[in-house]
C-alpha positions as CSV (number, residue, x, y, z in Angstrom):
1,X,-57.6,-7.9,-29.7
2,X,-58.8,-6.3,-26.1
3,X,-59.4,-8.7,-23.3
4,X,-61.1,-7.6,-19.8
5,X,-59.1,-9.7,-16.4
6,X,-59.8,-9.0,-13.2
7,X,-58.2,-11.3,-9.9
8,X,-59.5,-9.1,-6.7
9,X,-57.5,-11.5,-4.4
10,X,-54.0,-13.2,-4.3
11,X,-55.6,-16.9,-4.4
12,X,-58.2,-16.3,-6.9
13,X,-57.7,-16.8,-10.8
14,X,-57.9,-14.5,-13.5
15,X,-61.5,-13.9,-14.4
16,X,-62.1,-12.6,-18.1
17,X,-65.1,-9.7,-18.2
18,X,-66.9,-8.9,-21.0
19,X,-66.5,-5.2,-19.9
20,X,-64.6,-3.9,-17.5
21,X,-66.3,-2.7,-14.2
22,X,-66.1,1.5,-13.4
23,X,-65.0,1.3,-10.0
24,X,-63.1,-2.3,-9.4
25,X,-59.5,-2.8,-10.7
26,X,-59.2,-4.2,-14.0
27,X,-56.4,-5.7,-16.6
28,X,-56.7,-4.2,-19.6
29,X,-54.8,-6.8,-22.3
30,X,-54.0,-5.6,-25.9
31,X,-52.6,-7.8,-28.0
32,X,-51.7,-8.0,-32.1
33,X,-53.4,-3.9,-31.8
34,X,-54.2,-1.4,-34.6
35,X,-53.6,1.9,-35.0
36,X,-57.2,2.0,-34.8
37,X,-57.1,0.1,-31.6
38,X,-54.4,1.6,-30.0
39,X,-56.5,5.4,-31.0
40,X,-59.5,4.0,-29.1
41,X,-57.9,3.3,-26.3
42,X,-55.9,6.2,-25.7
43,X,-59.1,8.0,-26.4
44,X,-61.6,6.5,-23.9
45,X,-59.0,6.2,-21.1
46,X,-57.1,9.8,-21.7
47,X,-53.5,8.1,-21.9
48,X,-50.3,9.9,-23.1
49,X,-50.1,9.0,-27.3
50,X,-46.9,9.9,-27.7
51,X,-45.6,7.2,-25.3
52,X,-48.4,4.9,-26.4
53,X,-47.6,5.0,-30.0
54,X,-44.2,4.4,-29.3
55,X,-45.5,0.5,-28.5
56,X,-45.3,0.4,-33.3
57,X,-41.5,0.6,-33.1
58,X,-40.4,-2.9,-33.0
59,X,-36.7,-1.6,-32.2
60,X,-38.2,0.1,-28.5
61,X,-35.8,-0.8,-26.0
62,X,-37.4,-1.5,-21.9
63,X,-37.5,2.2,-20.2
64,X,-39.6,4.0,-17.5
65,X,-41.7,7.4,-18.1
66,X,-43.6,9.2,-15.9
67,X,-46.6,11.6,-17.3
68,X,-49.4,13.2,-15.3
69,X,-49.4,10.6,-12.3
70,X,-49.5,7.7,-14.7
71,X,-46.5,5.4,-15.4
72,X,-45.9,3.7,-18.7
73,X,-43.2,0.8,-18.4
74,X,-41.8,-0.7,-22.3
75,X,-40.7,-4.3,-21.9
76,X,-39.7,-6.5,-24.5
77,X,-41.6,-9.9,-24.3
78,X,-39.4,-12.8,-26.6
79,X,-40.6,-15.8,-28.0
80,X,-38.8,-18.7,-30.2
81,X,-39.1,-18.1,-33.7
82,X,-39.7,-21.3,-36.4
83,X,-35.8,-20.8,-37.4
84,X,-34.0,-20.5,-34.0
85,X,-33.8,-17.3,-33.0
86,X,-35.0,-15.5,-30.0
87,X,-37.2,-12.6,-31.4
88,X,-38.7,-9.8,-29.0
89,X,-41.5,-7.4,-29.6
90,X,-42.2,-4.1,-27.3
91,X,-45.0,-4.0,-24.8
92,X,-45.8,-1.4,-23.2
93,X,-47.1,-1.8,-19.4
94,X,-49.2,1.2,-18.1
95,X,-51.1,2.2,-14.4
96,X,-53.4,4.2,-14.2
97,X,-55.2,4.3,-10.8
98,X,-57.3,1.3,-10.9
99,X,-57.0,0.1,-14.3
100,X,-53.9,-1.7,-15.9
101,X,-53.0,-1.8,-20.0
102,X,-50.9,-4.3,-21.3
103,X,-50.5,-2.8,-25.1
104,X,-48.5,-4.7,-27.6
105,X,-48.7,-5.0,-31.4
106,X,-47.4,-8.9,-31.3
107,X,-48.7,-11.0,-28.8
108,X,-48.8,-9.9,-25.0
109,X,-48.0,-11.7,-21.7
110,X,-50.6,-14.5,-20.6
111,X,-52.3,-14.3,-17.1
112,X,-51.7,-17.6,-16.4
113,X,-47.8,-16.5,-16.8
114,X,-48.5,-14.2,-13.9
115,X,-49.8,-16.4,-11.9
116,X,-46.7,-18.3,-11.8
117,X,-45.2,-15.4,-9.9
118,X,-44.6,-15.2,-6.1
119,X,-46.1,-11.6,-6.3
120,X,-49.1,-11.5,-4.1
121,X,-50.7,-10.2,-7.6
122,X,-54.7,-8.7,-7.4
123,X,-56.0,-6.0,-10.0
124,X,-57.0,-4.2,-7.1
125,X,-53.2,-3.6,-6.7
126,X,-52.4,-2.4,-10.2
127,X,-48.4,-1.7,-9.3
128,X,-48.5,-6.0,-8.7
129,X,-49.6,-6.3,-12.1
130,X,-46.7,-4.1,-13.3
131,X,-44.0,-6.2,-11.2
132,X,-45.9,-9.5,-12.8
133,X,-45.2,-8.4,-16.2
134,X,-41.8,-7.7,-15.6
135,X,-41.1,-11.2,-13.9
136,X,-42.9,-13.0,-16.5
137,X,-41.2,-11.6,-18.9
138,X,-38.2,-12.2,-17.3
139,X,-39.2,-15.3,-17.1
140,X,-39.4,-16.3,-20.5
141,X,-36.0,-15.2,-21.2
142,X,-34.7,-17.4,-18.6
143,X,-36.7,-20.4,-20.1
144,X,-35.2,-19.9,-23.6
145,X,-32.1,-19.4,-21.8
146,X,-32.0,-22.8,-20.3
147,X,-33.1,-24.1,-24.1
148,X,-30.1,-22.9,-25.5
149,X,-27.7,-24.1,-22.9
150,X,-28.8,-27.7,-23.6
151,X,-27.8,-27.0,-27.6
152,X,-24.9,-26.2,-26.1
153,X,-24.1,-29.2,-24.0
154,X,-25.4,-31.4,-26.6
155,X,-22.8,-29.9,-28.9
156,X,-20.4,-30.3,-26.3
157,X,-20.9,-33.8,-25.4
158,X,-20.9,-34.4,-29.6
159,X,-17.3,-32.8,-29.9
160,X,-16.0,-35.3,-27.6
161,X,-17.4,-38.6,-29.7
162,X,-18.5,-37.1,-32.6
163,X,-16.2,-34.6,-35.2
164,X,-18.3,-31.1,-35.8
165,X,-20.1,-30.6,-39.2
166,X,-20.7,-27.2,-40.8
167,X,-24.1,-27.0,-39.5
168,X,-22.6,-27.0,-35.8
169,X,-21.1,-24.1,-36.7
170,X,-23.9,-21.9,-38.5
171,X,-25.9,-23.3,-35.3
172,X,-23.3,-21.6,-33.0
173,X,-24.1,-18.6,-35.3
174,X,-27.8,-18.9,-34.2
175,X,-26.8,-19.3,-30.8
176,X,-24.3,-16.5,-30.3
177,X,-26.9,-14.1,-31.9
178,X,-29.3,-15.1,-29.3
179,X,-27.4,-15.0,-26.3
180,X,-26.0,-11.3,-27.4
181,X,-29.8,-10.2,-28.0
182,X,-30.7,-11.6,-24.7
183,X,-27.8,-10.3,-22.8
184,X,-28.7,-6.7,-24.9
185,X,-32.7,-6.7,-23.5
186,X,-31.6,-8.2,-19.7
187,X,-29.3,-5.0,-19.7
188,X,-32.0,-2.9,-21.1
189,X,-34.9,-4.0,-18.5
190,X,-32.2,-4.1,-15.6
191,X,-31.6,-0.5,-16.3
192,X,-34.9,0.2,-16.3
193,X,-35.7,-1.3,-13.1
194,X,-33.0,0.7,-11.3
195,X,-34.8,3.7,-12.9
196,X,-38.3,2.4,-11.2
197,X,-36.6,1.4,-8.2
198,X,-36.0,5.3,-7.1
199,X,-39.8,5.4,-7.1
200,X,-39.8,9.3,-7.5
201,X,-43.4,9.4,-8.4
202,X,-44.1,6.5,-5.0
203,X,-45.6,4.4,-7.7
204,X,-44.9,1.7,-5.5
205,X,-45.2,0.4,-1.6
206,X,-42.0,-1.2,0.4
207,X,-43.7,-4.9,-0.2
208,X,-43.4,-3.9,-3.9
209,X,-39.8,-2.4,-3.8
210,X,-38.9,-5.4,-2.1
211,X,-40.3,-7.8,-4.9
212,X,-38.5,-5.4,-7.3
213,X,-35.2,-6.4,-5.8
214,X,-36.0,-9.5,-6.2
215,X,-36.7,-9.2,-10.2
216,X,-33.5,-7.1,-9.9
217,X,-31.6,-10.2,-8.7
218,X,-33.1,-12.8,-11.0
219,X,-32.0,-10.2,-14.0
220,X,-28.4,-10.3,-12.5
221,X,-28.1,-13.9,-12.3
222,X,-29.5,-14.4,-15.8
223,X,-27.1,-12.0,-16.8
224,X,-24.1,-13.6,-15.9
225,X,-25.5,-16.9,-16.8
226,X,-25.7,-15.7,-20.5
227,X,-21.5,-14.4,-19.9
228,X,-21.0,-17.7,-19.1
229,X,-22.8,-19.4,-22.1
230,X,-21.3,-17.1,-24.3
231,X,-17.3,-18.1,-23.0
232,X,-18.8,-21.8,-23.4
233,X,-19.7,-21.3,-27.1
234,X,-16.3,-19.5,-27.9
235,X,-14.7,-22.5,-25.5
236,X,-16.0,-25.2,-27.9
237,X,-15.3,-23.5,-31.1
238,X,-11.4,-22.8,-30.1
239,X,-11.0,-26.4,-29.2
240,X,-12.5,-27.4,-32.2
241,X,-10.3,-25.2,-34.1
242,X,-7.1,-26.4,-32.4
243,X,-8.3,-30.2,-33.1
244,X,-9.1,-29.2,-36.3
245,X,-5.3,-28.1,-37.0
246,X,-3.8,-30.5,-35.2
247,X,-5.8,-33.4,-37.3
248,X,-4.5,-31.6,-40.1
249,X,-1.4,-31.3,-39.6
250,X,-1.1,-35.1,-39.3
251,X,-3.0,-35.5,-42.6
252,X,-0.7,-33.5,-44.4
253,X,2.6,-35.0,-42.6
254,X,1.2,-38.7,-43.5
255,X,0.2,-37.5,-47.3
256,X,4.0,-35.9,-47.7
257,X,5.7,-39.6,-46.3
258,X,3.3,-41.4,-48.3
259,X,4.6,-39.1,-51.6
260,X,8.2,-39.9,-50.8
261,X,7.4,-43.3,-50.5
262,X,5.9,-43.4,-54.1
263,X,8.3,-41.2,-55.3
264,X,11.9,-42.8,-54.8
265,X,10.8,-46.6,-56.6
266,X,10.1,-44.3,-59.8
267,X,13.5,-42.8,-59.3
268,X,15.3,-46.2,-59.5
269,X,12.8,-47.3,-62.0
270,X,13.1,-44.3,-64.2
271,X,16.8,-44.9,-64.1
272,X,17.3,-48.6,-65.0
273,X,14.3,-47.7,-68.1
274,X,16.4,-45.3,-69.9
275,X,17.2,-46.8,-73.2
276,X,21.2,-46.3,-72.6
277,X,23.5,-48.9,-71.7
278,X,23.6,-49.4,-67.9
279,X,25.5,-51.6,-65.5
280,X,24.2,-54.5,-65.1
281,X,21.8,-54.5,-67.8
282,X,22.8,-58.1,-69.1
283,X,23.2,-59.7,-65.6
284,X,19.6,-62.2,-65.1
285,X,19.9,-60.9,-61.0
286,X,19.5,-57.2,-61.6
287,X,15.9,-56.9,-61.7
288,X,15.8,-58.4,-58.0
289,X,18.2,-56.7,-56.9
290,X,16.6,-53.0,-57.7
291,X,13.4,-54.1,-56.9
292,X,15.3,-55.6,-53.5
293,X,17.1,-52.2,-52.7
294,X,14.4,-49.5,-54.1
295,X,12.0,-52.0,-50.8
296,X,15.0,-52.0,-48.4
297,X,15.3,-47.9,-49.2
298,X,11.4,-48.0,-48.7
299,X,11.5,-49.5,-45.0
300,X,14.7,-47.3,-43.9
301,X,12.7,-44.4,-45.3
302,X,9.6,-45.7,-43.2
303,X,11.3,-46.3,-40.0
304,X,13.3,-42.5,-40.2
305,X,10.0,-41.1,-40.2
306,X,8.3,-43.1,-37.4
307,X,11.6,-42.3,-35.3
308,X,11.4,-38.9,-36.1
309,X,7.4,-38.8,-35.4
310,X,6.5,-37.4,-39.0
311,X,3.3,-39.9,-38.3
């Protein structure tokens, strides 16, 4: 699907056009394309289609490329999927004097994300637009960040009252996985940036640059915030793993004093049921007084152990 946006001025919204005007800036947005599409747009607005066509590779990572006076930007815009994960899709930002392409074969960035930003953002600036994409982008990384940090407190805070099942631990699966395939795309677009930043081809002004470093920053910070989620996770799973021994370890010491206990009264018992003449066999106090020794051996047993801290 093509949609038509034009916002001539900071304060105003985004307007959708039926078609886009010749002469005034415009946002062209491509969403969920076909090759058809993707043909037809390259065609009517004479873009490079060996970059464009690059947009169908689901595995393009964020980079910069510069061809006849045009820039063409790859991001990677993620979204939730319905079993966990943190999915991305390529999307491939493009200016062209006064026209700007958002091309993906998924689904794209929204305006209103963009006008969430503390760019000064007007399609009469198209290089604004670029910087919006990246931030909201960015953006939505950070926000599906932050979800998976509270999984990871909750399972915290459950480790302390709570023992861990299984399914904590194929969740930690889920979680690891998407903190490595955030930390991968952060690292991706922050190297890209740097590449814009040297602004070889002057794509963009100082005000720009400056709002650059600022995206710069926020990809940093998001960056070491996912380090730090990471060490959490593996945190939580070793102490869980020492508890985990430790409680077994007890189990297995109270199982082996419990087997000793049952163990010696059938040594006694065995002994005195052999059918061979044995001391005391005719005397009427004898049963007592095994059954009153094999419990006395019992308790001394017992109270060895607890000295010695078996349990």
């Amino acid at each position: 699907m093509i949609a038509y946006w034009a916002k001539r001025t900071p304060g105003e919204e985004f307007e959708q056009l039926r078609t886009p005007l010749e002469k005034a800036g415009v946002w062209v947005s491509g969403t969920t394309l076909s090759d058809d599409e993707l043909h037809s747009i390259i065609k009517s607005n004479d873009l490079n289609a060996n970059i464009v066509f690059d947009v169908r590779d689901r595995g393009e990572l964020p980079r910069v490329e510069y061809s006849d006076g045009v820039c063409y930007m790859f991001l990677r815009v993620p979204h939730l999927s319905k079993t966990g994960r943190i999915a991305t899709l390529p999307m491939l930002s493009v200016v062209k004097g006064n026209r700007f392409f958002t091309l993906s074969i998924g689904e794209g960035i929204a305006p209103d994300s963009l006008s969430l930003t503390t760019l000064p953002i007007t399609t009469e600036q198209t290089p604004t637009l670029l910087l919006g994409t990246m931030a909201a982008s960015i953006t939505t990384f950070e926000e599906l960040l932050q979800h998976t940090a509270r999984s990871i407190t909750d399972t915290a805070n459950r480790l302390r009252t709570h023992e861990i099942t299984s399914h904590d631990f194929i969740h930690f699966v889920t979680v690891e996985a998407n903190l490595h395939h955030s930390r991968m795309n952060l690292d991706s677009t922050l190297a890209m940036a740097h590449r814009l930043r040297e602004n070889n081809h002057e794509i963009l002004d100082e005000t720009e640059l400056e709002a650059l470093d600022d995206i710069m920053l926020h990809i940093n910070q998001l960056i070491v915030s996912t380090q730090s989620h990471l060490e959490t996770v593996n945190s939580i799973r070793n102490a869980y793993g020492t508890i985990a021994n430790n409680a077994l370890n007890n189990r297995m010491k109270t199982l082996t004093v419990f087997t000793v206990l049952i163990a010696l009264p059938n040594v006694f018992y065995g002994m005195f049921g052999m059918n061979v003449p044995l001391p005391f066999q005719h005397e009427a106090w004898s049963y007592g007084a095994v059954v009153g020794f094999t419990i006395l051996l019992l308790f001394l047993v017992y109270l060895i152990a607890k000295k010695m801290r078996v349990f």
